[in-house]
C-alpha positions in Angstrom: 101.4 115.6 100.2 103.4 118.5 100.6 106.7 117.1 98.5 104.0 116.9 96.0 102.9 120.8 95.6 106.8 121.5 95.9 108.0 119.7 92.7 108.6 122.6 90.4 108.7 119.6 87.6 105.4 117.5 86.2 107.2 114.1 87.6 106.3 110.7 85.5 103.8 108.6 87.3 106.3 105.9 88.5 108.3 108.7 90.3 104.7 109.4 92.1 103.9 105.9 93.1 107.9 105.6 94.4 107.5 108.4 96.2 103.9 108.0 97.6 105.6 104.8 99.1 108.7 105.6 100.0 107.2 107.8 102.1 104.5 105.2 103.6 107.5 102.9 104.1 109.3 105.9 106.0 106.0 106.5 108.3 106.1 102.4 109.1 103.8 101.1 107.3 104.9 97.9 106.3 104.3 98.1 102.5 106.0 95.6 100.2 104.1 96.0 96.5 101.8 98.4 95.2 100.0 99.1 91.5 98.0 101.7 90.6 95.7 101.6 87.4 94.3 104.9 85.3 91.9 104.6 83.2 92.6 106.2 79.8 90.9 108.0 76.9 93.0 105.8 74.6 90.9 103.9 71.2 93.1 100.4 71.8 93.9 100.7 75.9 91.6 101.0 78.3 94.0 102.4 80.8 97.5 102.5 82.4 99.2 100.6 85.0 102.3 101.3 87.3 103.9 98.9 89.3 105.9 99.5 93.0 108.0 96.9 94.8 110.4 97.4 97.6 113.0 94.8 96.0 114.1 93.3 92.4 111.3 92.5 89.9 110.9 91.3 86.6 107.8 92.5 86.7 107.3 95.8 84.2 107.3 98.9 85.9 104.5 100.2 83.4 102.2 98.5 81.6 99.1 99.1 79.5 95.5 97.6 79.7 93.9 96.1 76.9 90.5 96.1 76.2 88.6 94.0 78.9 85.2 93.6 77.1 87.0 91.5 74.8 90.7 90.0 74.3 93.2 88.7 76.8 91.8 91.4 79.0 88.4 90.0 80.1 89.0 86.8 81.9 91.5 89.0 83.9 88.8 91.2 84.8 86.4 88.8 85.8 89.3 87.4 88.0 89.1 90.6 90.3 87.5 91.1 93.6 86.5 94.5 92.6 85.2 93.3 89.5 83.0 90.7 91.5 81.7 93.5 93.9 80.8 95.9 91.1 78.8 92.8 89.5 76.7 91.5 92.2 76.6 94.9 94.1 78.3 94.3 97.1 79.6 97.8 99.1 82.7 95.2 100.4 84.4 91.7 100.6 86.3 90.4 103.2 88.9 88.0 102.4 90.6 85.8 104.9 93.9 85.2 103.7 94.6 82.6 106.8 92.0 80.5 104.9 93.4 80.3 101.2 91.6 83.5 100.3 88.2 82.6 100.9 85.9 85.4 100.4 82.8 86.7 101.5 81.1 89.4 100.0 78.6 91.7 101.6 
């Protein structure tokens, strides 16, 4: 985290996630996408995402996050492992990705 405390600059949170994993790239890990969400203090979104790939996307870099206790928002939510977890109040879930993603929570 060191090139971090030596930016003189507040950098914009895309350069931190690019540089986060440019830098896991450069160690070997074998890292291909990564997103990051924040929630925010905003009255219409909920919170901020930011979007990493190692090639061409079409995906948006940035993107905000509707509400998700109502709107388009909500079935996305419910769609989550995390969201599943927090729900039923499981510490993890293993997913074997061998076996079309099927789950088990624990």
């Amino acid at each position: 985290m060191n090139w971090l405390v030596r930016r003189v600059s507040r950098p914009a949170e895309n350069d931190l996630l690019h540089g986060f994993c440019d830098r896991c790239r450069a160690a070997g890990m074998p890292l291909s996408r990564a997103i990051v969400f924040i929630d925010t203090l905003h009255p219409i979104f909920e919170g901020r995402g930011f979007r990493w790939n190692d090639g061409e996307s079409n995906e948006a870099a940035a993107f905000d996050n509707g509400s998700t206790s109502t709107g388009d928002a909500k079935p996305e939510l419910a769609a989550v492992a995390f969201y599943h977890m927090l729900q039923n109040g499981h510490d993890e879930m293993v997913i074997d990705l061998a076996d079309n993603g099927a789950a088990t929570s624990r």
